[in-house]
C-alpha positions as CSV (number, residue, x, y, z in Angstrom):
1,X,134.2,104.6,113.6
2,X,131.2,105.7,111.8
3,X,129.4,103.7,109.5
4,X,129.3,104.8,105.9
5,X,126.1,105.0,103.7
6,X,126.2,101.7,102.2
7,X,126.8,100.0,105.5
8,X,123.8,101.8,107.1
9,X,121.4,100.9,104.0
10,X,122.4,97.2,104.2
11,X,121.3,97.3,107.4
12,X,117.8,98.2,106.0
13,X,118.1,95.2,103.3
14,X,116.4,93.0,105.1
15,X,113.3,95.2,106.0
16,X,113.0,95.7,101.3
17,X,113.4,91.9,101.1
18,X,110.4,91.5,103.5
19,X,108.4,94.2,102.4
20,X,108.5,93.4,98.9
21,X,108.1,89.8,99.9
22,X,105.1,90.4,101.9
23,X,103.7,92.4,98.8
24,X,104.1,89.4,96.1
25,X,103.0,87.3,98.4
26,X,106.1,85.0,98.8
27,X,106.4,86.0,102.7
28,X,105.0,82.7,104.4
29,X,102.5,84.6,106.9
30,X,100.3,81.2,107.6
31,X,98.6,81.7,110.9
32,X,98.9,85.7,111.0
33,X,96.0,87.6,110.7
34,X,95.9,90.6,108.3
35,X,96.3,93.6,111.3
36,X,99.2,91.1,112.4
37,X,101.1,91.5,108.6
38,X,100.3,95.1,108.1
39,X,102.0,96.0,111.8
40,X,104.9,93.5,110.4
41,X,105.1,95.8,107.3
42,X,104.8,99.0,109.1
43,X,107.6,98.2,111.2
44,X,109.6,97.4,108.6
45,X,108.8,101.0,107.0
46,X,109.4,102.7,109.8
47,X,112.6,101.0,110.1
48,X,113.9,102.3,106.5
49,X,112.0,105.9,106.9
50,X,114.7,106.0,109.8
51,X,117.6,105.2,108.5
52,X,116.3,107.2,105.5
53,X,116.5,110.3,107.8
54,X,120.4,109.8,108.9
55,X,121.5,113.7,108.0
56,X,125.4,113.1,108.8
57,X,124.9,114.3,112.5
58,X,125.4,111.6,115.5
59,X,127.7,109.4,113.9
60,X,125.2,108.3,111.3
61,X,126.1,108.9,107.3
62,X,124.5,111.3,105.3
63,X,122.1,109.0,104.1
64,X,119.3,111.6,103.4
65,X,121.7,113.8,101.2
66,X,123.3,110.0,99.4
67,X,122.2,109.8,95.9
68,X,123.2,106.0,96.3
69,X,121.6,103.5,94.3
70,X,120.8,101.4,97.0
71,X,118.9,104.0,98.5
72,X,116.0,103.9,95.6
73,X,115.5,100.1,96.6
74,X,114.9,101.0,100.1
75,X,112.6,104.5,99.0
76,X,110.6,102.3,96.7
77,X,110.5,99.7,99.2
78,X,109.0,102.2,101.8
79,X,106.3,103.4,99.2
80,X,105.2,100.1,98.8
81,X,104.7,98.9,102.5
82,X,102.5,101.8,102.7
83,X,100.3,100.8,99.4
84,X,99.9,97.4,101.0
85,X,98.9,98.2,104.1
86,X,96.3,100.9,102.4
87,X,95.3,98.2,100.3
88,X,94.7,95.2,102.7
89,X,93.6,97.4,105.7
């Protein structure tokens, strides 16, 4: 069975909790240098710019069409992950 839209962006939950974490500086990221924590964060973006993409083909929801409200969490998320590695690169 197929996973619906909420399922698949819960999946992605953790990536917003880390990214946003990262960004407020709550993340513990003792002994990491700073290229270590931006390729952390990048995955992490990458990881929601996927799921982000799910069209409803290949038993993945229609996550790109979902006007979900969890969706703007992981959007917002995304957008910043990319302001913090373009600040702190």
């Amino acid at each position: 069975m197929a996973q619906t839209v909420t399922e698949c962006l819960a999946a992605g939950t953790d990536s917003v909790n880390l990214i946003n974490a990262i960004n407020t500086g709550s993340w513990n990221v003792e002994g990491m240098t700073q290229a270590e924590i931006n390729e952390m964060v990048q995955r992490n973006v990458d990881h929601l710019e996927l799921i982000l993409t799910y069209d409803g083909t290949d038993d993945f929801p229609n996550i790109a069409g979902a006007t979900d409200s969890k969706k703007t969490t992981h959007v917002a998320a995304v957008a910043t992950g990319k302001t913090y590695i373009t600040n702190n690169s």
